[in-house]
C-alpha positions as CSV (number, residue, x, y, z in Angstrom):
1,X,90.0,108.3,108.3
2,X,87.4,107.4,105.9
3,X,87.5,104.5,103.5
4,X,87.7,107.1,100.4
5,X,90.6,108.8,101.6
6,X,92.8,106.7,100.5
7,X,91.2,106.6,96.5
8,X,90.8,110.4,96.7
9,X,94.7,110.4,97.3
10,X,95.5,108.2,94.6
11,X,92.9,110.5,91.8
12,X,95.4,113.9,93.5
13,X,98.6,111.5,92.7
14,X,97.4,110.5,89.2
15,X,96.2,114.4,88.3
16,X,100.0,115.3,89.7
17,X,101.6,112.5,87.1
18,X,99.5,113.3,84.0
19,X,99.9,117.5,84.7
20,X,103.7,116.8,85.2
21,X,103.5,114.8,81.5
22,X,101.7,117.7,79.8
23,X,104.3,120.2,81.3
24,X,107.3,118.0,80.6
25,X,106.4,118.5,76.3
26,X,106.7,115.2,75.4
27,X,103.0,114.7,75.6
28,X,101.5,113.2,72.4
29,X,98.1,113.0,70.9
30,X,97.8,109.4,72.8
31,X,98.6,110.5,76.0
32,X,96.4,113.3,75.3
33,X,93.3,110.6,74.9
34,X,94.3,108.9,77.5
35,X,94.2,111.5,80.1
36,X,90.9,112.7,79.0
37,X,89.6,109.2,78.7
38,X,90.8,109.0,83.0
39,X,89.0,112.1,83.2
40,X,85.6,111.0,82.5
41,X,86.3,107.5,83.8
42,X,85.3,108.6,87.1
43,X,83.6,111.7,89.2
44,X,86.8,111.9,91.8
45,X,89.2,111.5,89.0
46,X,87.7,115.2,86.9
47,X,87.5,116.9,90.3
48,X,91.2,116.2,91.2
49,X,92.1,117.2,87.5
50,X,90.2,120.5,88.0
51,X,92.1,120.8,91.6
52,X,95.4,120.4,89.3
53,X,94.6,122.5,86.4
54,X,93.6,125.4,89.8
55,X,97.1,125.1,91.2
56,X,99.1,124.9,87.8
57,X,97.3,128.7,87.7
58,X,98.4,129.7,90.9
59,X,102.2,128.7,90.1
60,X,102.3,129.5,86.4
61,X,104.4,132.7,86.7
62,X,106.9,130.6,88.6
63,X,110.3,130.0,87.3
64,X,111.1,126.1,86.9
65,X,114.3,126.4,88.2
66,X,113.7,127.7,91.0
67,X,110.9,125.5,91.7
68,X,113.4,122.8,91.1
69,X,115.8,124.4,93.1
70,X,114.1,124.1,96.3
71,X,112.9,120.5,96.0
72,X,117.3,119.7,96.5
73,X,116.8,120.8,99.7
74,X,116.3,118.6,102.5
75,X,112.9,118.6,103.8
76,X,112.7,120.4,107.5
77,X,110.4,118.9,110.5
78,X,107.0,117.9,110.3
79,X,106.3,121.5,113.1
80,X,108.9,123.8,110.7
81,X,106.9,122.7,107.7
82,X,103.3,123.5,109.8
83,X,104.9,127.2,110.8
84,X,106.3,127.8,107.0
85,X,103.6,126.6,105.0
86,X,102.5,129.6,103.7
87,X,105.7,131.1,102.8
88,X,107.2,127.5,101.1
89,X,104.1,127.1,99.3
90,X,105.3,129.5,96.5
91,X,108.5,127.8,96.1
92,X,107.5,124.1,94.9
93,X,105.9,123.6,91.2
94,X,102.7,122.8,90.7
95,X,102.4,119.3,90.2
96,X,104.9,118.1,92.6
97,X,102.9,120.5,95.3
98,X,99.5,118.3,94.2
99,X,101.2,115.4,94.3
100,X,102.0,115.8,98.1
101,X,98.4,116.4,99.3
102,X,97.6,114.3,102.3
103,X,95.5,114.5,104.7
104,X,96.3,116.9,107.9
105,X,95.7,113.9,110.1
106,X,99.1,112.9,108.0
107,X,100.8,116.1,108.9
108,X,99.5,116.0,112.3
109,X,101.2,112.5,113.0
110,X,103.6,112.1,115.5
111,X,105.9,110.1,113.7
112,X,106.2,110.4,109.5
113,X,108.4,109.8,106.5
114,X,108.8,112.1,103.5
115,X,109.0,110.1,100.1
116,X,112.3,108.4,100.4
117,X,113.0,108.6,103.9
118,X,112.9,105.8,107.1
119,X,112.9,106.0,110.6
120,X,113.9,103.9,113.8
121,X,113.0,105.6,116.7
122,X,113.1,103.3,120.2
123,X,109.6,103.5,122.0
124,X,109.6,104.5,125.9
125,X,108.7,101.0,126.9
126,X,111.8,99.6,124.8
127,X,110.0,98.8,121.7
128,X,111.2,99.2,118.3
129,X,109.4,101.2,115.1
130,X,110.7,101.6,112.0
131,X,108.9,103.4,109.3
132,X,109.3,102.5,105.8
133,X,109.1,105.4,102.8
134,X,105.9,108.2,103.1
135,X,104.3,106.6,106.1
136,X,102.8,108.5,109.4
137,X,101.8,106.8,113.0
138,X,100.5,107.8,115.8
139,X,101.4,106.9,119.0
140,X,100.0,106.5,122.7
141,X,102.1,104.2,124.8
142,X,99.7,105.3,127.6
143,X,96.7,103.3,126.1
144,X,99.0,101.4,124.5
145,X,97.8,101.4,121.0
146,X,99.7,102.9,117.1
147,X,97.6,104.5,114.6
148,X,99.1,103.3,110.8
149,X,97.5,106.6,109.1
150,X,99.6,105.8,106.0
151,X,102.2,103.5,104.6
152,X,104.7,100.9,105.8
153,X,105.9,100.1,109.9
154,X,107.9,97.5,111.2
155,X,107.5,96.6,115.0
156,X,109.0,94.7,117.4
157,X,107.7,94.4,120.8
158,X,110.3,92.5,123.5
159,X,108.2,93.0,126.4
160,X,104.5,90.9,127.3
161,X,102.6,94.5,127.3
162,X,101.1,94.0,124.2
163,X,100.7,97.0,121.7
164,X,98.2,97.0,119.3
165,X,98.7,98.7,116.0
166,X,95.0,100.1,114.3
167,X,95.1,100.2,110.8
168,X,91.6,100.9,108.3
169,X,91.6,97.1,108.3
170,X,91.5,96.0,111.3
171,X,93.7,95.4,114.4
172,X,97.1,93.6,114.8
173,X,97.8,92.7,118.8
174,X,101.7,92.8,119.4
175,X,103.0,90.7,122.1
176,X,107.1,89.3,122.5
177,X,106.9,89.6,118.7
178,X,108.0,91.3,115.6
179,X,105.7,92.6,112.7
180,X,105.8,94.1,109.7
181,X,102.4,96.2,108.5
182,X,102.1,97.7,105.0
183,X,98.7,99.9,104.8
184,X,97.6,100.4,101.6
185,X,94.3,101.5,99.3
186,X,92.6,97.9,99.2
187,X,94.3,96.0,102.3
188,X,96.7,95.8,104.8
189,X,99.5,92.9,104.4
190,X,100.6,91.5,107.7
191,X,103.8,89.9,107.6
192,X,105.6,88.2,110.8
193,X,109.3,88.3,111.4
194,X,109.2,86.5,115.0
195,X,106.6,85.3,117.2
196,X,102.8,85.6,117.5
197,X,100.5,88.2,116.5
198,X,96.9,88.1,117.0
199,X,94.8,90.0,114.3
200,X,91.4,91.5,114.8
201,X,89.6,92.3,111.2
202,X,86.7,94.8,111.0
203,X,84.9,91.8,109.8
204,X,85.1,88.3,110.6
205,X,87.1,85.5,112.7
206,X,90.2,86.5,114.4
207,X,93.6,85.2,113.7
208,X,96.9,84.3,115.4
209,X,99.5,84.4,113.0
210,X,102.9,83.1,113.4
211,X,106.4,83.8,112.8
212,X,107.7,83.2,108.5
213,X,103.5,83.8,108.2
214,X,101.6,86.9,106.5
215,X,97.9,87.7,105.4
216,X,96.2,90.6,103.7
217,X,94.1,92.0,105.7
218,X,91.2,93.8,104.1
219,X,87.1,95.1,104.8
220,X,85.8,91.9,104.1
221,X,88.0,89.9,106.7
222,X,91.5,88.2,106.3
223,X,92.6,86.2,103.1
224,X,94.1,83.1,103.3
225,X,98.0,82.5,104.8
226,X,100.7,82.4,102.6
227,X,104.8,82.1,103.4
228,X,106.6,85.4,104.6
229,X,109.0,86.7,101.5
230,X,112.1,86.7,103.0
231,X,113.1,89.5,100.8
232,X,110.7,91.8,101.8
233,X,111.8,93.8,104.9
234,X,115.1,94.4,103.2
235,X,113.9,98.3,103.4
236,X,114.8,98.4,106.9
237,X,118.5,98.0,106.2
238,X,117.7,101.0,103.0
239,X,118.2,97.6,100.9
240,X,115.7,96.7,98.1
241,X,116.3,93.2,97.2
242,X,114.7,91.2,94.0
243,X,115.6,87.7,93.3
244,X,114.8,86.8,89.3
245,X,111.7,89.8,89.8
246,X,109.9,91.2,87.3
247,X,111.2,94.8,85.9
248,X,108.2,96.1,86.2
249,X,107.1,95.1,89.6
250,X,110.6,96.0,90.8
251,X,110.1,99.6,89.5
252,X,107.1,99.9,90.8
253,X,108.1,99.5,94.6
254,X,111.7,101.3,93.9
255,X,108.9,104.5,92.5
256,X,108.0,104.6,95.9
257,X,111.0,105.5,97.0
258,X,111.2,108.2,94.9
259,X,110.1,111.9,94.3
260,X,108.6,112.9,90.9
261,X,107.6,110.4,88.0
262,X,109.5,107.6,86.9
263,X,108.0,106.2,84.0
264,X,109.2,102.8,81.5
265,X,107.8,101.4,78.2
266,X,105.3,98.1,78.7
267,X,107.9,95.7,76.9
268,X,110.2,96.3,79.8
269,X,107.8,95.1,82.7
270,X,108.6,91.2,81.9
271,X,112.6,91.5,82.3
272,X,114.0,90.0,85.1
273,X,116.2,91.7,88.1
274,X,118.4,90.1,90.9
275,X,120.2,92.3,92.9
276,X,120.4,94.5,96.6
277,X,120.0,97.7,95.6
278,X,120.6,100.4,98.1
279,X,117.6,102.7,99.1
280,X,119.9,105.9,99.7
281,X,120.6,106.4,96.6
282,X,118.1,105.2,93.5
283,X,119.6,107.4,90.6
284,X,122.7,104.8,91.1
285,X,120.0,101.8,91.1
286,X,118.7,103.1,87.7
287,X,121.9,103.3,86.4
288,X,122.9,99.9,87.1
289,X,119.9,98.5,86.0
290,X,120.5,100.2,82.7
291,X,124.3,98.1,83.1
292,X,122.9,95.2,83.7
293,X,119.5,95.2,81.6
294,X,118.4,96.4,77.5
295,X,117.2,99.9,78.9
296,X,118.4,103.2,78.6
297,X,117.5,106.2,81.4
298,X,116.2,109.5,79.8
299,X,116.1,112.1,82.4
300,X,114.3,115.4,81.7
301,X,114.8,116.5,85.4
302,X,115.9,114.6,88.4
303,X,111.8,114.4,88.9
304,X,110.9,113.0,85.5
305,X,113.1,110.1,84.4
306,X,111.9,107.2,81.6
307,X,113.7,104.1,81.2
308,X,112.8,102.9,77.4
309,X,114.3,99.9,75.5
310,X,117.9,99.8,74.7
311,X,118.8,101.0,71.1
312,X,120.7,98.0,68.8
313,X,123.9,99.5,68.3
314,X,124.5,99.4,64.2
């Protein structure tokens, strides 16, 4: 994959959010600047506007409802979805069908999460991968070596064979140990659970990093060590856990776990949340923060929520 795929993703995923505002009608003039001030920001970011304002065309006779309807249902196989493309492409609305281009070599993948979903499958040689929300891998126990295409895994390897796990970054050597690897646009972050892991960046030194460890590993080389968050790989019990976290970082990861838009005012990001939230269900995490925290939820659809500042009751 090249370096830019990753940026050209998140200019498709910015074009989905700001066509989904100007559909919702609650766009004002500001947003209206703002958008058009993205626009010119930046070649990739037009081009991916005019990809959106191409497709909001091609679905514009197509009734919202239904278009709603169908997102309910669960998502099939990664092969069903291959075979049916054609035919489910008129059944999804515009922006949330922009908002889900990836890369084939995503769709290709021989493992891979929709938004919201996680997976545990056991390897052939006894290993363990889990893979966290909207992630794909690729697999080849033969030369043994994974592929992190896109998102979050967790591995744990109990045998002396090591595996390595390739990411845009670098490698990560997996040996009697368990790791956690979060791909992202500007690094990878390595965190270790248990063990040893040796780390192989596309530039610079290698690294053995140990178990309560974690880097980010990036293009220029690995950045410096720092403790393991204990509360991190909460997602592979479908637990998000925050412990006196910022709102708006909080929202930020649980938006990942989420299809559509979730949107909140700026004077929220500074509240502070402590909790375990479970992953299977976030509508019921929204509503308890709203319990617990000044914030109401406004939900247009089940894709386009807001949380804004709580009212003062007179």
């Amino acid at each position: 994959m090249s370096s830019s795929a990753p940026d050209a993703r998140q200019a498709v995923r910015a074009a989905a959010q700001w066509l989904a505002l100007l559909e919702s009608g609650s766009a004002n003039e500001q947003d209206r600047s703002n958008l058009q001030r993205w626009r010119d920001s930046c070649v990739s970011h037009e081009q991916a506007w005019q990809k959106a304002q191409a497709l909001r065309q091609r679905f514009a006779d197509l009734p919202s409802a239904l278009a709603l309807k169908s997102l309910d249902r669960p998502e099939p196989g990664r092969r069903v979805v291959l075979k049916r493309a054609l035919g489910a492409v008129a059944l999804v609305p515009a922006a949330w069908l922009i908002s889900r281009q990836l890369p084939l070599d995503v769709w290709r993948a021989d493992l891979h999460t929709a938004t919201g979903e996680r997976k545990q499958v056991q390897l052939a040689d006894g290993s363990s991968l889990q893979l966290n929300t909207a992630s794909a891998v690729d697999v080849d126990l033969q030369s043994r070596r994974l592929r992190l295409i896109e998102g979050e895994l967790s591995l744990k390897v109990p045998i002396t064979s090591p595996l390595t796990i390739q990411t845009m970054f670098g490698q990560i050597i997996v040996s009697q140990s368990e790791v956690c690897v979060r791909q992202e646009v500007r690094g990878c972050r390595v965190s270790v659970y248990n063990g040893t892991v040796q780390l192989q960046p596309l530039q610079g030194a290698a690294l053995a990093l140990r178990s309560g460890q974690q880097v980010s590993l990036q293009a220029t080389g690995v950045g410096p060590i720092s403790p393991f968050d204990v509360l991190a790989p909460g997602w592979r019990e479908g637990v998000l856990m925050a412990k006196n976290q910022p709102l708006g970082d909080f929202l930020r990861e649980l938006s990942t776990y989420r299809p559509g838009v979730l949107r909140w005012e700026p004077e929220l990001e500074a509240l502070r949340v402590t909790g375990s939230f479970r992953l299977d269900d976030t509508d019921r995490v929204l509503a308890l923060l709203a319990a617990s925290l000044p914030l109401e939820v406004h939900s247009r659809t089940r894709y386009w929520v807001t949380l804004l500042p709580r009212k003062n009751s007179v």
